[in-house]
N, C-alpha and C positions, 0 to 999 in steps of 0.2 A: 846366404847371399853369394852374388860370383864374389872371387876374388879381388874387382877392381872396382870397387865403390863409388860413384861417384854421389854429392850432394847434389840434390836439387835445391836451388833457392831462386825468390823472386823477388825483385825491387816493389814495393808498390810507389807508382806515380801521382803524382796530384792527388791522390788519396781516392782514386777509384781501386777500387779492390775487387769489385768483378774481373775487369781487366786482370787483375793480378791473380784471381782465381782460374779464370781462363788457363793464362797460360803456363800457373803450373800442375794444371790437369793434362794440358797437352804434354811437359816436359819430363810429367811420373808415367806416363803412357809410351813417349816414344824410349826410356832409359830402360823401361823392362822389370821396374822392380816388383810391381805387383804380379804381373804374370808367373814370376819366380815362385813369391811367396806362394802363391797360389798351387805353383805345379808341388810343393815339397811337401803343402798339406801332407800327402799322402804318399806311401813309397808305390813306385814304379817299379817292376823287375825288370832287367834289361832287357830279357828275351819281350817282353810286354812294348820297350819303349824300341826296341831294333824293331817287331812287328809292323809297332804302327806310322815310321817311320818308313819304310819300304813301302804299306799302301797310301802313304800321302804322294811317294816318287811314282808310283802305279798309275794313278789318279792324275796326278800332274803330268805324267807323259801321255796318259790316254785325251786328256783334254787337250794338250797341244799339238797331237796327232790328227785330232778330231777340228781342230781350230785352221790348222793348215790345210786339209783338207777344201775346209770351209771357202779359205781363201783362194784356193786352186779353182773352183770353180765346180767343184764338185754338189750336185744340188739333192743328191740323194740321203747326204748323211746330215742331222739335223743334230743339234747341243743342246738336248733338254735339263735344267737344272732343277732340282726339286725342289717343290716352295715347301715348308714346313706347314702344317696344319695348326691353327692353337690349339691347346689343350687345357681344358679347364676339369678338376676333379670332380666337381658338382654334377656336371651337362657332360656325359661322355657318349653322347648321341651327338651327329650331325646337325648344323644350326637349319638345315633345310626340312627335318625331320620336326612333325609339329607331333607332339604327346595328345593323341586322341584315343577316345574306346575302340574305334575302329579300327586302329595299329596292332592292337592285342589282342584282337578276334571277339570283339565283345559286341553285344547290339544293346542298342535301348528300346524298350519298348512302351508306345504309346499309353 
């Protein structure tokens, strides 16, 4: 863990405890501790964590580059963001795609 630990802890009030569940979901999310644990799972080499580091700064300059532009009045350059597709292991076919004989080259006959 870092070196400066802090505790989390919550009062519960009147004896709601959703309420108190709330917010120390929000208080272990904004403190970092899980995200930590998470990252030490596994080791990192440095050259691995300098890499990916550099294309987050790449990425973020290209975006604010591309964002001022935006605002400059420039209407040629456009900010498309990639929406992730789901993916399911079962269906690795397109949900637009329907599984017929006739996908596969097959006929039926009368």
């Amino acid at each position: 863990m870092s070196k400066r630990t802090t505790l989390i802890s919550v009062k519960v009030i009147k004896g709601d405890i959703n309420r108190a569940l709330k917010k120390l979901k929000r208080r272990s999310s904004d403190c970092g501790h899980l995200l930590e644990v998470r990252d030490r799972k596994t080791y990192t080499k440095p050259t691995t964590a300098r890499r990916r580091e550099k294309q987050l700064a790449v990425r973020a300059q290209y975006k604010a580059n591309i964002l001022e532009k935006i605002e400059g009045g420039d209407t040629t350059v456009k900010w498309v963001e990639k929406v992730k597709k789901p993916y399911s292991k079962n269906n690795k076919s397109t949900p637009s795609e329907e599984k017929t004989i006739e996908n596969y080259g097959l006929r039926m006959e009368k």
